[in-house]
C-alpha positions in Angstrom: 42.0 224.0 179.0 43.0 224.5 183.1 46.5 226.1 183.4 49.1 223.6 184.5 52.3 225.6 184.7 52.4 229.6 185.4 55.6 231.3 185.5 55.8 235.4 186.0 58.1 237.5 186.2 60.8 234.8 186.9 64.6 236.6 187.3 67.4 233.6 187.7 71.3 234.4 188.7 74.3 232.9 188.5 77.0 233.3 191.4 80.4 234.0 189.1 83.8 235.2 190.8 82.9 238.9 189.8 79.0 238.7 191.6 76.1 237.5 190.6 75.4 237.3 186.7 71.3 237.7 185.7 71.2 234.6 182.7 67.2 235.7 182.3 65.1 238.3 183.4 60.8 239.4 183.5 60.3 235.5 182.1 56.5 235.3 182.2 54.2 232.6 180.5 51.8 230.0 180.7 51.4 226.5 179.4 47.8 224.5 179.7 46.9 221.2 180.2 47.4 219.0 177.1 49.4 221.9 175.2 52.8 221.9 173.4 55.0 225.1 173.9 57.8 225.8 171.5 61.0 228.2 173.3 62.9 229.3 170.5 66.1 231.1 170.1 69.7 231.1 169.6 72.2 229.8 171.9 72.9 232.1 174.7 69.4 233.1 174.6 68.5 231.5 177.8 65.8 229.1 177.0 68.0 225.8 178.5 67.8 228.2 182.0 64.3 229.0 181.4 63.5 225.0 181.6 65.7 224.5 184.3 64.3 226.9 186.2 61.1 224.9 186.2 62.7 222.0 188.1 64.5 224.0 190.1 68.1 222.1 188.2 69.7 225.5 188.5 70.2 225.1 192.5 72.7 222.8 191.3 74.8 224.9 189.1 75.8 228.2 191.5 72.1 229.8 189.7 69.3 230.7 192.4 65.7 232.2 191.4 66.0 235.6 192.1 63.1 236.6 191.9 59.1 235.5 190.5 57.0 232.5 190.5 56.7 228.9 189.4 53.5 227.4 190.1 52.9 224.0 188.9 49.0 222.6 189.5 48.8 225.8 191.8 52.0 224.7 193.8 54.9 227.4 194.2 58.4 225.7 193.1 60.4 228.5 194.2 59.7 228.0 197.8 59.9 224.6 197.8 63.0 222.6 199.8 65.2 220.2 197.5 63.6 217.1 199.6 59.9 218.8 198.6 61.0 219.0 195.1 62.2 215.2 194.4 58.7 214.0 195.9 57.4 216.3 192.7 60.5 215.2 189.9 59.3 212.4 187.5 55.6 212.5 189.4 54.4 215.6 187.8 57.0 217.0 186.1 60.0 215.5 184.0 62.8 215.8 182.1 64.6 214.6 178.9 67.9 216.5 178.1 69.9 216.8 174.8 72.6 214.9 175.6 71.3 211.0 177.0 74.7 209.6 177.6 75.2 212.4 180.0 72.1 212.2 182.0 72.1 208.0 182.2 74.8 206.5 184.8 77.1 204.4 183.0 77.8 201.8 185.7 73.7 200.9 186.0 71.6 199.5 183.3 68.9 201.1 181.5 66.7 199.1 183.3 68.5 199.4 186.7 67.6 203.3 186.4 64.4 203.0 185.4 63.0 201.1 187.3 64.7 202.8 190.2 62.7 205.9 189.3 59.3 203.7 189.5 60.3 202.4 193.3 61.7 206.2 194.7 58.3 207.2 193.6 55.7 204.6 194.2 54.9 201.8 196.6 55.3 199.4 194.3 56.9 195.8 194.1 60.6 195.3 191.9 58.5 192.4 189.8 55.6 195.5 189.4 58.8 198.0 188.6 60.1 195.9 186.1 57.1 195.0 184.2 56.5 198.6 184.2 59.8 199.1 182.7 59.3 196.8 180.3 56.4 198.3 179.0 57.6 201.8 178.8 60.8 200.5 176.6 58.3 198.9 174.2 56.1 201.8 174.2 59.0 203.9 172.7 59.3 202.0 170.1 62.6 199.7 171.5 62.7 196.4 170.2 64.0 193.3 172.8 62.8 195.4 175.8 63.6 192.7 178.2 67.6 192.5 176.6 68.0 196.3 176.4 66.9 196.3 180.3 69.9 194.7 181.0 72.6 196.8 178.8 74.5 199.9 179.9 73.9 203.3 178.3 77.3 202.4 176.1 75.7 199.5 174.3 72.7 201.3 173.2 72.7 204.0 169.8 71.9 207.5 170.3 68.3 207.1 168.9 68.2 204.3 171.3 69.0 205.9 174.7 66.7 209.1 173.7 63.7 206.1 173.5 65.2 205.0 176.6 65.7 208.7 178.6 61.8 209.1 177.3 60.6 206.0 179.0 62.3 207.1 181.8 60.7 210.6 181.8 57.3 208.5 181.5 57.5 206.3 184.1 55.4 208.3 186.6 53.2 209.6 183.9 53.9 212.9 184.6 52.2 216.3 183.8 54.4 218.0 182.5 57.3 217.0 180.2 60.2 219.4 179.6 62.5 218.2 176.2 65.4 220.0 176.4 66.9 220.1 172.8 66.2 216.5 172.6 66.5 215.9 168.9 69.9 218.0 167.8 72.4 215.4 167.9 70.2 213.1 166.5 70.0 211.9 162.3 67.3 213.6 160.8 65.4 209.9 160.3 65.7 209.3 164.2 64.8 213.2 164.8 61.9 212.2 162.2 60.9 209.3 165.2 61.4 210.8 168.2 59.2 214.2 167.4 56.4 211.4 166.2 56.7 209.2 169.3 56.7 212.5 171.3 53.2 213.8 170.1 51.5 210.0 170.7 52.7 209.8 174.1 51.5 213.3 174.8 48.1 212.4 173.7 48.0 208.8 175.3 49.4 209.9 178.9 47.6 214.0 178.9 50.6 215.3 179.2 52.0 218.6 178.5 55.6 219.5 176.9 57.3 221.7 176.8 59.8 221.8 173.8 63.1 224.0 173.8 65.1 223.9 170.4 66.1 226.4 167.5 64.8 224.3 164.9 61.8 226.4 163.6 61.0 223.7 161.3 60.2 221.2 164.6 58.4 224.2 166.4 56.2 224.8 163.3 55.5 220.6 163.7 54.7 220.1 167.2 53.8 223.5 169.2 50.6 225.1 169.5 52.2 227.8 170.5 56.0 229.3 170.3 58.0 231.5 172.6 61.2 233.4 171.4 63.9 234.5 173.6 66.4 236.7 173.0 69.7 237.4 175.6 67.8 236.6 178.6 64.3 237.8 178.2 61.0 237.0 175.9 60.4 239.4 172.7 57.3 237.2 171.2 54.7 235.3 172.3 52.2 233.6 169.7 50.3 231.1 168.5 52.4 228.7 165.9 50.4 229.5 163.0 50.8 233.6 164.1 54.3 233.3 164.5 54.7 232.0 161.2 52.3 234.2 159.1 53.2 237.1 160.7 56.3 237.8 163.3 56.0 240.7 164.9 59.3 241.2 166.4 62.4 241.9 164.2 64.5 239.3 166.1 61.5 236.5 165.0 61.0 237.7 161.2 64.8 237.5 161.4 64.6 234.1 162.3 62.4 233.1 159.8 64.3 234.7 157.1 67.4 232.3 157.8 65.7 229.2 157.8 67.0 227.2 154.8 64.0 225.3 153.1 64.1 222.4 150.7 62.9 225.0 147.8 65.4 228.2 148.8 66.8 229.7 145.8 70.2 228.3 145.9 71.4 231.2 143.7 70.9 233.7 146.3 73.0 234.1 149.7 71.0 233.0 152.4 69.7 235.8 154.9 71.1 235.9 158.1 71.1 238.2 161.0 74.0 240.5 161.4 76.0 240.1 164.6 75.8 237.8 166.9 74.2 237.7 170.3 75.9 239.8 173.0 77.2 238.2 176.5 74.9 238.2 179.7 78.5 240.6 181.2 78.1 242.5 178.3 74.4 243.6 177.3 73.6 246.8 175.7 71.3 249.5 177.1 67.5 249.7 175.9 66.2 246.9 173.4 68.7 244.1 173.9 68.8 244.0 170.0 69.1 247.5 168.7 72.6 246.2 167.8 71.2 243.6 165.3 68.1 244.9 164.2 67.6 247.5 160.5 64.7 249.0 162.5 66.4 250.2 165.4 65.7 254.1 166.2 67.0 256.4 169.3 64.4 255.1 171.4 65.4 251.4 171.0 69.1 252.6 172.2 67.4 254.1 175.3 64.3 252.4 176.4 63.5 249.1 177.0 60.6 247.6 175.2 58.0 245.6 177.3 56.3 242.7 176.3 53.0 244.4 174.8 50.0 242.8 173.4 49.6 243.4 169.6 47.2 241.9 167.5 46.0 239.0 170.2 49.6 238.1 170.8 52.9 239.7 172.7 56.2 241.6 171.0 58.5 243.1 173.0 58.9 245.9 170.4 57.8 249.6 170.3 57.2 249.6 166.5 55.7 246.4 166.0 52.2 247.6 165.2 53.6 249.9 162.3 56.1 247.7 161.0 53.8 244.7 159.9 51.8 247.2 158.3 55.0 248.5 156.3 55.9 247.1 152.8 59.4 246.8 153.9 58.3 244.5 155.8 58.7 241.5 154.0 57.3 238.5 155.0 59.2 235.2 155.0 58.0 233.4 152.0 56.4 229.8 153.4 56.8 227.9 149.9 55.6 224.1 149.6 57.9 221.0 147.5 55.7 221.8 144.7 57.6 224.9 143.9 61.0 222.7 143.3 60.6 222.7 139.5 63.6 224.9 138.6 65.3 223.6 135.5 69.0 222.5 136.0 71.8 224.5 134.0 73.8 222.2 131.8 77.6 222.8 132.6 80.9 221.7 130.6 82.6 218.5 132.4 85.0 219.9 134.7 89.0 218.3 135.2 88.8 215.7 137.8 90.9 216.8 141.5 89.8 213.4 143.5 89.2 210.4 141.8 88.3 207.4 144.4 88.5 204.0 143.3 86.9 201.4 145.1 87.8 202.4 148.1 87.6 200.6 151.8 88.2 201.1 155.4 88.1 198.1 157.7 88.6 198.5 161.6 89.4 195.0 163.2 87.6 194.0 166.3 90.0 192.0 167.7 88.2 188.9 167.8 87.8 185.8 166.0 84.4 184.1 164.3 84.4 180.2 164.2 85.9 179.9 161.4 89.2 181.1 162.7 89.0 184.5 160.2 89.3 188.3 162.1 85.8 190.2 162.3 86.0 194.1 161.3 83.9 196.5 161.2 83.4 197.8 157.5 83.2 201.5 158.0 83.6 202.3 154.1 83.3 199.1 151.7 84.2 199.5 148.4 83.2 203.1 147.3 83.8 204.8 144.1 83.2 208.5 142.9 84.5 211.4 141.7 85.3 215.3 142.4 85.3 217.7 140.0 87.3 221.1 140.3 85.9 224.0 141.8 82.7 222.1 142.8 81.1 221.3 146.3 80.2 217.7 146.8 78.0 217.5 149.1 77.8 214.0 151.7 74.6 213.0 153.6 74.1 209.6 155.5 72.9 208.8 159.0 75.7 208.7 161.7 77.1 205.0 161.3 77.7 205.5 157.8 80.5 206.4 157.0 80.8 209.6 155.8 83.4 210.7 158.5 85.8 207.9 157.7 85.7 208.6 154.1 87.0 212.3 154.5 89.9 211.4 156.6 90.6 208.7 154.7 90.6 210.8 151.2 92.9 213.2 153.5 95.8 210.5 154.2 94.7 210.8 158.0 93.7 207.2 157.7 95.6 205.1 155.5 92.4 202.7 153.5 92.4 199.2 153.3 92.0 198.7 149.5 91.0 200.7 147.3 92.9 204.1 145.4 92.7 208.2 146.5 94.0 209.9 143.7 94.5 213.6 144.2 95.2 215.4 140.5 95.9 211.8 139.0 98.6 211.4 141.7 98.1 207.8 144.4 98.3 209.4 147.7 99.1 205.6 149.5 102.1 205.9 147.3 104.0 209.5 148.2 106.5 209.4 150.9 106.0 211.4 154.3 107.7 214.1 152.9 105.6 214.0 149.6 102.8 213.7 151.6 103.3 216.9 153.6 104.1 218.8 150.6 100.7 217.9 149.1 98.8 218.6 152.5 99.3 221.9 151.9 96.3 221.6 149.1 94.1 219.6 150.9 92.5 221.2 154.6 89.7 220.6 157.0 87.2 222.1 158.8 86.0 220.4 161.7 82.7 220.4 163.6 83.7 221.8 166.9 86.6 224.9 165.9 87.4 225.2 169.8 87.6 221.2 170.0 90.7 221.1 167.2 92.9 223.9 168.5 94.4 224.7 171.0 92.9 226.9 173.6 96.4 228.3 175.2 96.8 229.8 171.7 96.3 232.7 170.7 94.1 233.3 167.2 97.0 234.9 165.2 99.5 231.7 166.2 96.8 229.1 165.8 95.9 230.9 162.0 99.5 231.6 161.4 100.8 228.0 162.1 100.4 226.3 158.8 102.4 229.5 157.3 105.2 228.9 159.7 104.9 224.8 158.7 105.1 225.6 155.1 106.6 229.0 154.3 109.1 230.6 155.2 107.5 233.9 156.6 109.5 237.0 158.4 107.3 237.8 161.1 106.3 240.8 159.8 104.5 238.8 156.7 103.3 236.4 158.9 101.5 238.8 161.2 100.0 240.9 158.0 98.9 237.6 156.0 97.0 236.4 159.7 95.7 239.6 159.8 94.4 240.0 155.7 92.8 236.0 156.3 91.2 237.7 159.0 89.6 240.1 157.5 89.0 237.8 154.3 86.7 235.6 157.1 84.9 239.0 158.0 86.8 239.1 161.7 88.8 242.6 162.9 91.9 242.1 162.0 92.8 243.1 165.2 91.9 239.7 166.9 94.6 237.9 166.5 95.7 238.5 169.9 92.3 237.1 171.3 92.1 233.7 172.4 89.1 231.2 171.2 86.9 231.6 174.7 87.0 235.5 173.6 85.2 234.2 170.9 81.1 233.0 170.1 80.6 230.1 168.4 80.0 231.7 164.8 83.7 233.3 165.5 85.7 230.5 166.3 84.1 228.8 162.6 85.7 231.7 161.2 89.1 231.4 162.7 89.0 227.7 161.7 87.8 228.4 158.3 91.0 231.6 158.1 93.2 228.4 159.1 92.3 226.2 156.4 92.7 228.6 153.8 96.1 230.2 154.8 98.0 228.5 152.1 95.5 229.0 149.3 94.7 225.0 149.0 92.6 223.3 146.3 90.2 221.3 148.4 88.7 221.5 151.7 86.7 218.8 153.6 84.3 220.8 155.8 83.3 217.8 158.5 79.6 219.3 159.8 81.4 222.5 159.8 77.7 223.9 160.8 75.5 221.6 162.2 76.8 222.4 166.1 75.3 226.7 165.0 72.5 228.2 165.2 70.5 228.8 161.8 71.8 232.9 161.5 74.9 232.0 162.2 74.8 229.0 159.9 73.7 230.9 157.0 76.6 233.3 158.0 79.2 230.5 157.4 77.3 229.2 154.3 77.4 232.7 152.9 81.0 233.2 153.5 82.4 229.7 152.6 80.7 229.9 149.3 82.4 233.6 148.5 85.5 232.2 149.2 84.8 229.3 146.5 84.9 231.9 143.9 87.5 234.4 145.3 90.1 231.2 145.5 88.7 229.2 143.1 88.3 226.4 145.9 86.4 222.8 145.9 84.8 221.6 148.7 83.4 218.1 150.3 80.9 219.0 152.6 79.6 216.6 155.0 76.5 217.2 157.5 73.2 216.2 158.3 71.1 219.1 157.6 69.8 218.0 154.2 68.6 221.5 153.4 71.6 222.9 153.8 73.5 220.5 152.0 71.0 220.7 149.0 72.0 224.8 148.9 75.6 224.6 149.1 76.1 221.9 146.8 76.5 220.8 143.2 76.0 217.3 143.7 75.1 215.3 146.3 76.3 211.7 147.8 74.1 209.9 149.8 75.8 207.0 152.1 74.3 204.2 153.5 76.2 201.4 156.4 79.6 202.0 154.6 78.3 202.3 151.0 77.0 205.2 148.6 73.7 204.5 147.6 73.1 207.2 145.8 75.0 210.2 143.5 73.1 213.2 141.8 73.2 216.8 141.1 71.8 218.8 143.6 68.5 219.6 142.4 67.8 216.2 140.8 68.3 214.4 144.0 65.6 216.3 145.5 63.5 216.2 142.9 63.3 212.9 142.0 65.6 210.7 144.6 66.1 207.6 143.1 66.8 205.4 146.2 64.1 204.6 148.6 67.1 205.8 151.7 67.1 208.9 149.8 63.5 209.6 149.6 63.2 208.8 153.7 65.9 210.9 154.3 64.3 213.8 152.1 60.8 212.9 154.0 61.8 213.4 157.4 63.0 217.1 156.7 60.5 219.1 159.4 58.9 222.0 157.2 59.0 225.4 158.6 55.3 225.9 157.8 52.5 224.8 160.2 50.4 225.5 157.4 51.7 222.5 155.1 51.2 218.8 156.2 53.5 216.9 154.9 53.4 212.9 154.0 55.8 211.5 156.3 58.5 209.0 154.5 59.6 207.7 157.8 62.8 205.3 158.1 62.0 202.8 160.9 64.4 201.1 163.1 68.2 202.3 163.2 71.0 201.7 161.2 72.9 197.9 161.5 75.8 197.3 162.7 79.0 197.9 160.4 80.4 194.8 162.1 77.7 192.8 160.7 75.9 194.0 157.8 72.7 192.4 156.1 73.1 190.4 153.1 72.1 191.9 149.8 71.1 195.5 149.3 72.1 196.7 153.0 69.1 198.8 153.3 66.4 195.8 153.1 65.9 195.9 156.7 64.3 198.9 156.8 63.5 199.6 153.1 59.3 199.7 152.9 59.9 198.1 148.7 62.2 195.7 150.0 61.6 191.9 148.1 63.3 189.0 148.4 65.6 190.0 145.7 66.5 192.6 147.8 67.5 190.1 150.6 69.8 188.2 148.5 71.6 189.5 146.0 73.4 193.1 146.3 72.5 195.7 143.5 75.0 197.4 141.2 75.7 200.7 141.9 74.7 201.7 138.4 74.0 204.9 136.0 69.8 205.2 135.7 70.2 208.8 133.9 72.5 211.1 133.0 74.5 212.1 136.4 72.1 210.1 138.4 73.9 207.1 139.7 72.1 204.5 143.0 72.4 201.2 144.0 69.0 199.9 143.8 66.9 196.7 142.7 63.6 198.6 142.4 64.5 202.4 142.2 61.8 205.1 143.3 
């Protein structure tokens, strides 16, 4: 294969109010025609600069190429003029970014945009633009191409615009695609989709992509080969299959080690790196990650490692050689689904704290059918379950389902539309305000985004401290020295509570959110994707720590996300919701074992496998979830359900007991 894109020794800054800050530094690699390349790496690492480096996006944002090359098909970016460089954008190189809604402009339509890309580009006719445009929406899989032309980037789902962005990426037939992140915000089953459409569109148009995400289970999927980055620079450069049988670099074998896997033994703590990566103001001398690394020795404080060859592949590491061949060593075990045979332990019933009873959340739309009566949109319809003391109930669905809704409503911070909460045998819809706020103190939440749900002009110690001053009555001398031990009980310095949340990583700010919510020793805590926004260290960090704090305070938890892996290790049963509805309730291990309901098993099947060694059958859910405003008759999932029968169509199945524990709502269960 020809080279296609060659960047060495590329050096990018940023102007700040202090000078210029160096986001990545001695970048070198290649990428050849009709290959996939992986960047991996946590956040902060630099790989999102790396990609917009390549088309020259940076110029945009106060960054400038310092120094090195960027030669595309032989042709230098870096010395290129902006008006150069849009004659090149979407013709041979393109784009797709993590965030769609962002990148679309809300006042055109799709096909507006689109097919304004084909005429910058081409001397072509609007009728020739359109019918191009067309045919691009249908090739990524949209349905009613010639209606979705004419919506706006609001009316279209998530999946839906990332189909959409793609097609617009494609409609030059570029060389080289860059997909920045462009499955993370999506539902696993859409993830499952995209990654899919994304290799048969590199094989129909030649292409070449280049893949940035810190998913190791996608890298092992899609890339022929991977490069990790680390605060700024490269440390490993390998094939997929050599990454993943044998990292060279510490920073990569740490990497592998965190990655939760549908058969990790969920009575160990997951691994995780310690530490977190350091600021681009704030890097230490030598290796960038002595700091982190069990291996470090004097010379890694002092020296710099450069990126070496070892073993027909590159690691920025002076002991790599020795340490592969050392017993400490240990590799990441790559296990397959057929080691998931671990026998479940039998447990006595546990008391009851929630008990929901056909429970419901309608949202009116505001408008009227024909028949006079109010439309809504049924966000949870009728659900029923139970959870036990000191457990972790774990909540998976596809966004759209409900799962969200159901948590604030169990919370009192939406009041349901039918249906009973009871919290210790006690009808929240029936206390008073002041009864209410009395019980809140033994229910909290943690939210996705920490820095989105405080406040930023607060310091850590007042935003921690705040539910003590609400609910006890503290001097301020307790006050400070209870923030201060729920500091340390979350593994911070107990020091930082006169930091403020931008002093603060990602990882950090979890922590202060999680010190909040357990400040007045509660029962129950609904942890809203308290992970899915970290990277996978840092979410086995949280993982780690939340569950040691379930048996120091005796806590129970409802933990909603979208990482089914991480779900499966955290808790003791599992819920799986469907357009409003739970479809399916089993312990942990059973669910994945033998899911019942065919959502379930789809949902299980799209998990990318860490292991570019194990092909996996594909249980693929087509299509996109329905409306909540206007469900399908019968069993909801029929639509996209590959048993589905007429049955199925028409008459709705009872959510119903199939074995002991094991409850789903299915006609013809798997």
């Amino acid at each position: 294969m020809s080279q296609l894109l060659d960047i060495q020794q590329l050096k990018v800054d940023f102007t700040t109010k202090d000078g210029y800050l160096t986001a990545i530094r001695d970048v070198s690699f290649q990428i050849k025609a009709g290959e996939t390349v992986c960047i991996v790496g946590e956040s902060g690492s630099g790989k999102t600069v790396a990609s917009k480096s390549i088309m020259r996006l940076i110029d945009y944002e106060n960054g400038k190429i310092a120094d090195g090359d960027i030669r595309l098909n032989d042709v230098d970016l870096t010395q290129l003029s902006q008006r150069e460089l849009r004659a090149i954008r979407g013709k041979k190189m393109a784009m797709i970014f993590q965030e769609p809604m962002a990148a679309f402009d809300p006042v055109f339509t799709i096909g507006n945009q689109i097919i304004e890309t084909i005429l910058a580009h081409k001397q072509s006719s609007t009728e020739k633009a359109r019918k191009r445009a067309i045919y691009l929406l249908q090739r990524v899989g949209i349905s009613d191409a010639e209606l979705r032309l004419k919506q706006y980037p609001n009316e279209l789902s998530g999946g839906m615009l990332q189909r959409a962005m793609i097609a617009m990426a494609l409609a030059l037939g570029p060389d080289l695609l860059i997909a920045d992140e462009p499955t993370t915000a999506l539902d696993v089953t859409i993830q499952s989709q995209i990654l899919q459409l994304l290799q048969e569109l590199k094989t129909e148009f030649g292409m070449s992509i280049l893949l940035i995400t810190h998913d190791m289970g996608i890298a092992a999927e899609v890339a022929d080969r991977i490069i990790v980055m680390y605060a700024g620079g490269i440390v490993e450069q390998a094939t997929t299959l050599q990454l993943f049988e044998s990292p060279h670099h510490p920073y990569t074998h740490g990497l592998l080690q965190s990655v939760t896997t549908i058969d990790s033994d969920r009575s160990k703590k997951l691994f995780s790196i310690e530490g977190s990566i350091p600021g681009l103001s704030d890097l230490p001398s030598g290796c960038r990650f002595h700091p982190r690394c069990p291996y470090a020795t004097e010379r890694c404080l002092n020296e710099a490692p450069p990126l070496l060859d070892v073993n027909n592949r590159k690691s920025a590491c002076w002991y790599s050689e020795e340490l592969v061949k050392n017993d400490s060593w240990k590799k990441p075990t790559l296990q397959t689904t057929s080691d998931l045979q671990r026998p479940r332990k039998k447990e006595q019933p546990r008391e009851k704290l929630f008990t929901i009873q056909e429970l419901s959340k309608f949202y009116p739309l505001g408008n009227r059918t024909f028949s006079g009566t109010s439309s809504f949109v049924r966000a949870v319809d009728n659900v029923s379950f139970t959870i036990e003391k000191g457990e972790t109930f774990g909540l998976v669905g596809e966004s759209g389902s409900g799962k969200s809704t159901l948590g604030r409503v169990l919370l009192q911070l939406e009041k349901a539309s039918g249906g009973k909460v009871l919290f210790q045998d006690q009808d929240l819809s029936k206390l008073s305000n002041k009864e209410l706020r009395e019980t809140r103190k033994h229910m909290q939440m943690i939210y996705q985004d920490p820095y989105g749900s405080v406040n930023p002009r607060w310091k850590v110690g007042d935003i921690i401290g705040e539910p003590l001053q609400v609910h006890q009555s503290l001097t301020k001398k307790e006050k400070r020295i209870r923030v201060q031990e729920l500091l340390e009980a979350v593994g911070l310095n107990k020091n930082s509570s006169e930091r403020y949340p931008h002093e603060f990583s990602g990882g950090q700010r979890q922590r202060v959110a999680i010190a909040r919510a357990i400040a007045l020793n509660p029962q129950f805590i609904l942890a809203d994707e308290a992970v899915s926004a970290l990277d996978v260290s840092v979410q086995a960090q949280i993982v780690n720590l939340m569950q040691e704090l379930q048996n120091d305070l005796d806590l129970t938890y409802l933990f909603i996300a979208h990482g089914l892996n991480i779900v499966r290790h955290i808790s003791d049963r599992i819920g799986v919701m469907y357009l409003g509805q739970l479809v399916e309730i089993a312990p942990s291990e059973e669910l994945f074992k033998h899911p019942a309901h065919h959502y379930t098993r789809g949902l299980i099947g799209s998990i990318p496998i860490a292991d570019p060694r194990h092909q996996r059958e594909i249980i693929s859910i087509h299509g996109e979830i329905p409306s909540p405003a206007n469900p399908p008759s019968g069993c909801r999932f029929h639509t996209r359900c590959p048993a589905a029968t007429a049955r199925c169509r028409e008459e709705q199945p009872l959510f119903r007991e199939i074995d002991s524990g094991h409850w789903a709502a299915c006609h013809h269960p798997a």
